[in-house]
C-alpha positions in Angstrom: 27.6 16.4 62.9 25.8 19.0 64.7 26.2 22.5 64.7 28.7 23.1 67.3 31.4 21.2 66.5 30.9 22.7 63.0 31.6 26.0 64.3 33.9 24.9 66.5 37.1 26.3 63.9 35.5 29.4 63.9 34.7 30.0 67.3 38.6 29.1 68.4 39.9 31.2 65.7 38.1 34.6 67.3 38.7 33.6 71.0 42.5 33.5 69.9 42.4 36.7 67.3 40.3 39.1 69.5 42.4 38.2 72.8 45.7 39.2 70.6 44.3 42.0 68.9 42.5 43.2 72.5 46.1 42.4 74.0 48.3 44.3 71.6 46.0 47.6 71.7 46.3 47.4 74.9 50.4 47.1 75.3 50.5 49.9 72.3 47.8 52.7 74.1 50.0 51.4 77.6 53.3 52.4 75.8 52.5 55.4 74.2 51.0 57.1 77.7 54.1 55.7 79.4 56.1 57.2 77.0 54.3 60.7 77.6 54.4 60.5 81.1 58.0 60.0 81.3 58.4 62.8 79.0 56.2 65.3 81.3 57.9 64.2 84.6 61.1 62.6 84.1 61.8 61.5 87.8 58.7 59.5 88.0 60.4 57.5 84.7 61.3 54.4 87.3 57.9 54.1 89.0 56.0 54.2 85.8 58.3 51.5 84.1 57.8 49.2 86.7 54.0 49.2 86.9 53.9 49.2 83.1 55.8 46.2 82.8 53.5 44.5 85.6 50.6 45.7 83.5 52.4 44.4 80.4 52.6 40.9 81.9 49.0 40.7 82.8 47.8 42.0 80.0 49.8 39.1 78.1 48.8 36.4 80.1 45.1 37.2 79.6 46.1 36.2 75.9 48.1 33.4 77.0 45.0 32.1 78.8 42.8 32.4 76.0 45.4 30.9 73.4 45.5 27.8 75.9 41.6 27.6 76.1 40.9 28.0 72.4 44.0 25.1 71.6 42.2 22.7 74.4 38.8 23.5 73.0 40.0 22.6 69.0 42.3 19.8 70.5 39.6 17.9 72.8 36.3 19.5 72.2 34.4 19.9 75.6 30.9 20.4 73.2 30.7 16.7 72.0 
């Protein structure tokens, strides 16, 4: 075997972890100044929870998106 596929485990393993730690950092900072914001200006609280759950959603689908590519990279490996 060569190298590659070796590290192939590995590789998927931090393309999955990082995307969900970089994902949940993100939704946790998002929901603590959505939070604030609300608290300061209390009439904007409907705007702000609207954008934040857009930016929610994105912000999970770029982990969903990386979850699929790291299962179709350890399912059919693309480096063979």
């Amino acid at each position: 075997m060569n190298g590659t596929t070796e590290l192939l485990p590995l590789a998927v393993g931090h393309l999955i972890g990082l995307a969900a730690i970089g994902s949940c950092i993100g939704i946790g900072v998002m929901g603590s100044k959505y939070l604030e914001a609300s608290a300061r200006q209390p009439e904007l609280m409907d705007k702000l929870q609207g954008k934040m759950f857009l930016l929610a959603g994105v912000t999970d689908g770029a982990f969903i998106i990386s979850t699929g590519i790291g299962l179709w990279f350890a399912t059919a490996n693309p480096f063979r």
